[in-house]
NUVOKOL-415037 format. One record per residue (C-alpha): residue in one letter; x, y, z negated. Coordinates in Angstrom, 2 decimals. Layout:
! residues N
+------+---------+---------+---------+
| selo |       u |       v |       w |
+------+---------+---------+---------+
|    a |       X |       Y |       Z |
...
+------+---------+---------+---------+
! end
This chain:
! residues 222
+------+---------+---------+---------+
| selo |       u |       v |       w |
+------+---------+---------+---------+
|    x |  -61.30 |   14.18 |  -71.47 |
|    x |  -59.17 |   14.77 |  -68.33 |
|    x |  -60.29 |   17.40 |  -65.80 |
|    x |  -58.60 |   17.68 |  -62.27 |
|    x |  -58.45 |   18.89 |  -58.89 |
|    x |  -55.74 |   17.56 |  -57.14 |
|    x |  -54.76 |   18.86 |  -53.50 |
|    x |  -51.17 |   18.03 |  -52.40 |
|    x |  -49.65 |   18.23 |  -48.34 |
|    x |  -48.22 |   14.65 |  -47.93 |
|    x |  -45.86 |   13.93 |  -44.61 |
|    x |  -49.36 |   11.77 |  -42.93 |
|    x |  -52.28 |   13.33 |  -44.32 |
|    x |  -53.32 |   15.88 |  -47.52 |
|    x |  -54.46 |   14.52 |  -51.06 |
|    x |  -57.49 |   15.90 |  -52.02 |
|    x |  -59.21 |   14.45 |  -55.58 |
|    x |  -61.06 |   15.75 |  -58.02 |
|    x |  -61.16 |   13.61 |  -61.69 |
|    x |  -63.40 |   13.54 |  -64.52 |
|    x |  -62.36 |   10.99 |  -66.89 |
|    x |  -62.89 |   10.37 |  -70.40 |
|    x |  -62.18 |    7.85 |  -72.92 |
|    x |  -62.41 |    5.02 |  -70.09 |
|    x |  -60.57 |    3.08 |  -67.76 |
|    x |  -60.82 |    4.65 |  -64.69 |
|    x |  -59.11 |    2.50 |  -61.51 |
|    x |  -57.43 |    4.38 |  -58.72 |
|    x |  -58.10 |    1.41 |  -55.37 |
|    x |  -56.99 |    1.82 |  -52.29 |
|    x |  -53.58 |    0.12 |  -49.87 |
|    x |  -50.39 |    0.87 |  -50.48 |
|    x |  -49.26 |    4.67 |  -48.92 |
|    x |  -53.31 |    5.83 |  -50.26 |
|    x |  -52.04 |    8.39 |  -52.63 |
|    x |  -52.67 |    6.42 |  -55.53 |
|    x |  -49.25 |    6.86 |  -57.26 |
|    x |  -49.22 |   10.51 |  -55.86 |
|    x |  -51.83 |   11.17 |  -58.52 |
|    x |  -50.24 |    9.58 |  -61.20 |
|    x |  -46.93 |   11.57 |  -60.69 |
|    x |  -49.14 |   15.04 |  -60.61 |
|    x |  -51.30 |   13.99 |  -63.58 |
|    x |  -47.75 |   13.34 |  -65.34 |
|    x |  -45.60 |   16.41 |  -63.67 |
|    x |  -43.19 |   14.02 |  -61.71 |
|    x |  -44.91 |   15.65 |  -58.37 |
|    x |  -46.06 |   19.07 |  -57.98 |
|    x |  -49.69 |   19.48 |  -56.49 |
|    x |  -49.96 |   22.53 |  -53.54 |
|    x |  -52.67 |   23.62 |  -55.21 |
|    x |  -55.40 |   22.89 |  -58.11 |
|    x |  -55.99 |   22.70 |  -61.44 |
|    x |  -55.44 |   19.95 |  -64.51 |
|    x |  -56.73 |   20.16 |  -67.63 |
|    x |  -56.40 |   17.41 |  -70.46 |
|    x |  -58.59 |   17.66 |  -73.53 |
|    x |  -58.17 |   22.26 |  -74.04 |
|    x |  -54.91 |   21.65 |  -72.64 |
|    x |  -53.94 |   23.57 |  -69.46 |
|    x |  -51.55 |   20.90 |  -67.53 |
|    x |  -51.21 |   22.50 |  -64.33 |
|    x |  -53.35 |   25.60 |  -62.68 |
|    x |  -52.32 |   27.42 |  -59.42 |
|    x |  -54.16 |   30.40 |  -59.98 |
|    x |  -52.34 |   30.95 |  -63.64 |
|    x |  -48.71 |   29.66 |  -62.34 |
|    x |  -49.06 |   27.11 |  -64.58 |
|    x |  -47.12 |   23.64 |  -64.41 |
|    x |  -45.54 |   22.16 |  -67.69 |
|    x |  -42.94 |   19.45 |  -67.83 |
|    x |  -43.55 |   16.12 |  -68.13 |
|    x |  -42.00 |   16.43 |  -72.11 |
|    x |  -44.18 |   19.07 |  -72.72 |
|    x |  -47.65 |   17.17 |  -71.26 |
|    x |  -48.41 |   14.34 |  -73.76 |
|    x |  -49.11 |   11.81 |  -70.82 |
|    x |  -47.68 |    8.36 |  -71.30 |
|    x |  -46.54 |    6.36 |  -68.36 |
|    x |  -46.07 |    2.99 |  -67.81 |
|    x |  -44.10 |    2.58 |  -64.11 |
|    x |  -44.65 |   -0.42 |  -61.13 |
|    x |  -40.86 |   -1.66 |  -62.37 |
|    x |  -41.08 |   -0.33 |  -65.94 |
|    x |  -38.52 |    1.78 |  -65.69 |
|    x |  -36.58 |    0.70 |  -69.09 |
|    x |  -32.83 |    2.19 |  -69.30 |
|    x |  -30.81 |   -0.97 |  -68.36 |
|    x |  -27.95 |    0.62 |  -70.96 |
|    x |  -30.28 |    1.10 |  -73.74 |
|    x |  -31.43 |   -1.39 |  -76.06 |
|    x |  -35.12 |   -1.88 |  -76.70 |
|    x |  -35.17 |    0.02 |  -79.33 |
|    x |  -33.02 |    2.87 |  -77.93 |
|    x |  -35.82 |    2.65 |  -74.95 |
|    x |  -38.76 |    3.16 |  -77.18 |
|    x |  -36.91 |    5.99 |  -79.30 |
|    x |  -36.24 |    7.77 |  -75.98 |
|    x |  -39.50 |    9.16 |  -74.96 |
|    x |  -39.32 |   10.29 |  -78.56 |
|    x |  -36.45 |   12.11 |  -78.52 |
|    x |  -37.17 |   13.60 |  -74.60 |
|    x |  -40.60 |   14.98 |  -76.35 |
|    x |  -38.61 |   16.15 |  -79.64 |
|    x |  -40.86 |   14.00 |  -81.94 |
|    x |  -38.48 |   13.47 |  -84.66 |
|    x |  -40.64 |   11.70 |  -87.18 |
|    x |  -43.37 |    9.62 |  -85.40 |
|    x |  -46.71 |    8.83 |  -87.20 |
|    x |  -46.29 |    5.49 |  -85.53 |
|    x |  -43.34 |    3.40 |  -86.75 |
|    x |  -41.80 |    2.26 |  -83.15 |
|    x |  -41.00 |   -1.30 |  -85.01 |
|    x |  -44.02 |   -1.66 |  -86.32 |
|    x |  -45.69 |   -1.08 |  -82.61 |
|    x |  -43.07 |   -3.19 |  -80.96 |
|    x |  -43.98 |   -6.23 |  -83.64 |
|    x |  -47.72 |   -5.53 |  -82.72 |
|    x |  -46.88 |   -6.25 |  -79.21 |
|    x |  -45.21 |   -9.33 |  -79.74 |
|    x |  -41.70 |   -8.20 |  -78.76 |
|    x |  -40.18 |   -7.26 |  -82.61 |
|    x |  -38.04 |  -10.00 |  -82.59 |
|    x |  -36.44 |   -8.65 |  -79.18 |
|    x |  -35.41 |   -4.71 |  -80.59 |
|    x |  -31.71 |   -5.13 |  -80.40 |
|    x |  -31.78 |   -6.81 |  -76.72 |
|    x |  -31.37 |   -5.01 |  -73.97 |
|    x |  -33.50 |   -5.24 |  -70.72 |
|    x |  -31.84 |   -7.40 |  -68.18 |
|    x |  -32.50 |   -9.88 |  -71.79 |
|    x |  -35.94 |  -10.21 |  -71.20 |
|    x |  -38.75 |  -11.54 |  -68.95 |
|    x |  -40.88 |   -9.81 |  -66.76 |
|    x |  -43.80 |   -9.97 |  -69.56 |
|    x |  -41.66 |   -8.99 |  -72.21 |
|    x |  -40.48 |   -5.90 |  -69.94 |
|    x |  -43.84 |   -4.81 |  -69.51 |
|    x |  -44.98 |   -5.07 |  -73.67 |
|    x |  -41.82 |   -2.79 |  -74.19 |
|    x |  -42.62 |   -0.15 |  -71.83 |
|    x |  -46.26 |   -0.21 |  -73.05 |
|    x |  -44.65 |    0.43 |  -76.33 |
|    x |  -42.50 |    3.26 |  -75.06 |
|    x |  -45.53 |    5.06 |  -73.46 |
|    x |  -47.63 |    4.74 |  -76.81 |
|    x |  -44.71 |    5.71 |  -79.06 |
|    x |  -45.33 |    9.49 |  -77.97 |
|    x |  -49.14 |    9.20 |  -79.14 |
|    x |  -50.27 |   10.33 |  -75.74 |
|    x |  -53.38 |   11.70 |  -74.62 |
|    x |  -53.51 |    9.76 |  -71.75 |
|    x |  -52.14 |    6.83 |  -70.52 |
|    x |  -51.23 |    5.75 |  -66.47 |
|    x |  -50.65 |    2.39 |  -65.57 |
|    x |  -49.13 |    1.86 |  -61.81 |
|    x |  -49.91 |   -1.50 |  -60.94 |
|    x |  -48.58 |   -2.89 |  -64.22 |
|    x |  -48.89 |   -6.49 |  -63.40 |
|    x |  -47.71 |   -6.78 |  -59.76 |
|    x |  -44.52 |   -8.83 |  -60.71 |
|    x |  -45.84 |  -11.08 |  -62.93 |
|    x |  -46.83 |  -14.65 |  -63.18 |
|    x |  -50.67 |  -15.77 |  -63.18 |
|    x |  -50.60 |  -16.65 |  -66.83 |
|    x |  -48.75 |  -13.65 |  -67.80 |
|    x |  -50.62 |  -11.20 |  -65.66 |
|    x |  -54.04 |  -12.65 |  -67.38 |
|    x |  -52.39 |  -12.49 |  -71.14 |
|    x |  -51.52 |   -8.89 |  -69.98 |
|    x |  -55.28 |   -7.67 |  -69.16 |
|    x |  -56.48 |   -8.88 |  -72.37 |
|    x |  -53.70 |   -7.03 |  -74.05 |
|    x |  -54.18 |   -3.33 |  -72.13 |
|    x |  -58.07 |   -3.90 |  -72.57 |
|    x |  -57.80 |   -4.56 |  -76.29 |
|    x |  -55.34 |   -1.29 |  -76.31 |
|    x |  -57.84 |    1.19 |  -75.24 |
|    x |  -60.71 |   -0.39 |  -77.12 |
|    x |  -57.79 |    0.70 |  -79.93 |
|    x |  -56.56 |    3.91 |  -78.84 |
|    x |  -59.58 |    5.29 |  -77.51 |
|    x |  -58.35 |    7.26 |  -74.58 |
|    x |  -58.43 |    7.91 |  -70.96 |
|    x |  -56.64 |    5.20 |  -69.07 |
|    x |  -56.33 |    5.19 |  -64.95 |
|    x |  -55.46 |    2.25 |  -63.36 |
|    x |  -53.98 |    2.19 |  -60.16 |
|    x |  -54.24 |   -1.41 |  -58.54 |
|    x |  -55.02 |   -3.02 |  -55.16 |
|    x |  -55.82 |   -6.38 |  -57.03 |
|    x |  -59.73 |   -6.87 |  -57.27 |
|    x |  -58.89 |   -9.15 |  -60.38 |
|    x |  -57.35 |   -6.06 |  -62.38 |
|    x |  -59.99 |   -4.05 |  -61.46 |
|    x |  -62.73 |   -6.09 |  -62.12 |
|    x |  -61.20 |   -7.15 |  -66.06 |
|    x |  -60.23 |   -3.60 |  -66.74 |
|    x |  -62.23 |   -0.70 |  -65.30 |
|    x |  -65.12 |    0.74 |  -66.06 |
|    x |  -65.15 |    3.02 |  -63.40 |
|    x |  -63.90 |    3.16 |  -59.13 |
|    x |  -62.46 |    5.60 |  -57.51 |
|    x |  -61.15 |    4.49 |  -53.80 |
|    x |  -58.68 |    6.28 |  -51.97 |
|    x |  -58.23 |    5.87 |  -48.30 |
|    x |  -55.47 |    8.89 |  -46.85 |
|    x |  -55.88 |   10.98 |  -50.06 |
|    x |  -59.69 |   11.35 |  -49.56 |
|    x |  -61.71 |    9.65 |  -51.87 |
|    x |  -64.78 |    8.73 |  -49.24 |
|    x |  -68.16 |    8.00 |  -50.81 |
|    x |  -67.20 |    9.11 |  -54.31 |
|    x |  -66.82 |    6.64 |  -57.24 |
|    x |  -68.53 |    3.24 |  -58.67 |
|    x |  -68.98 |    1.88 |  -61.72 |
|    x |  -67.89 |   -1.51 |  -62.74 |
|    x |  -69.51 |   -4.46 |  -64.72 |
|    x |  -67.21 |   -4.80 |  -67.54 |
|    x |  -65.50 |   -8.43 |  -68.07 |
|    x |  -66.30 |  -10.23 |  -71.33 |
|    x |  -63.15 |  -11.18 |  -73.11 |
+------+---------+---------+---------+
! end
């Protein structure tokens, strides 16, 4: 369960959200310059919220009142960036091993082969990024952000590069992942097709201000 109350001063307007989320996909909707990543990057500690308070499972992430604010390391979030964000210099396996290492997991519960082969993307552990196809990119960053056994897991418009065929593969793949992992997911998107296969619940943002609250969502049959 994720708890928060989110207020951060932007340059054109103030983010104010509060989130309740549990072991759903939630989708963040709203035009680009919304807020929509803002939250992400406070959820995860990239971005520091003026004021509020974050909570994840009896986990204090962030509180005002208690000067609270722990590094990303230290908050059991995984991440899964807009470009994926894999090291260009690292290998696939040295990518995966990374968010390992940056959390100071030295033996894993999960083998990070053994996720990589159940994404498809085994064969590909000794290439290096600029080796591999948009698709391929994004099944190794999943990998990386599930490697840490996070608590939560935010996806930033995860599919806004790829190909039709890929981007439809890709659904099916995140949707079978949470039936799997059995956590909170939020979705940020501004394509009605990734919210309507994924979510289970709507949240739109419109200049950090979420409006007339939230919606739920008929689920898509795989």
């Amino acid at each position: 369960m994720l708890d928060a109350l989110i207020q951060k001063k932007l340059c054109n307007f103030t983010l104010n959200i509060k989130l309740q989320v549990k072991n759903e996909i939630l989708v963040l909707w709203g035009h680009s310059g919304a807020g929509k990543t803002t939250v992400l990057q406070c959820l995860a500690g990239l971005a520091k919220p003026s004021s509020g308070l974050i909570k994840l499972k009896d986990q204090v992430l962030y509180s005002s009142e208690e000067y609270i604010n722990l590094s990303p390391q230290s908050r059991n979030v995984g991440y899964l960036f807009q470009d994926y964000a894999l090291f260009p210099h690292m290998t696939v396996r040295q990518n995966v091993m990374y968010g390992l290492k940056a959390k100071k997991i030295f033996k894993a519960s999960i083998d990070p082969v053994e996720l990589l082969n159940s994404f498809g993307v085994g064969h590909l552990i000794d290439r290096y990024p600029r080796q591999l196809s948009g698709g391929e990119k994004q099944r190794v960053a999943l990998a990386r952000a599930l490697a840490v056994q996070p608590k939560l897991l935010l996806l930033d418009e995860p599919f806004s590069a790829l190909d039709k065929g890929t981007r439809e593969l890709l659904r099916q793949e995140v949707k079978k992942l949470h039936s799997q992992w059995q956590i909170p997911f939020i979705l940020v998107t501004h394509d009605e097709e990734d919210a309507n296969y994924l979510g289970d619940r709507l949240i739109a943002l419109d200049k950090g201000q979420t409006g007339q609250g939230d919606r739920y969502l008929v689920p898509v049959q795989s």
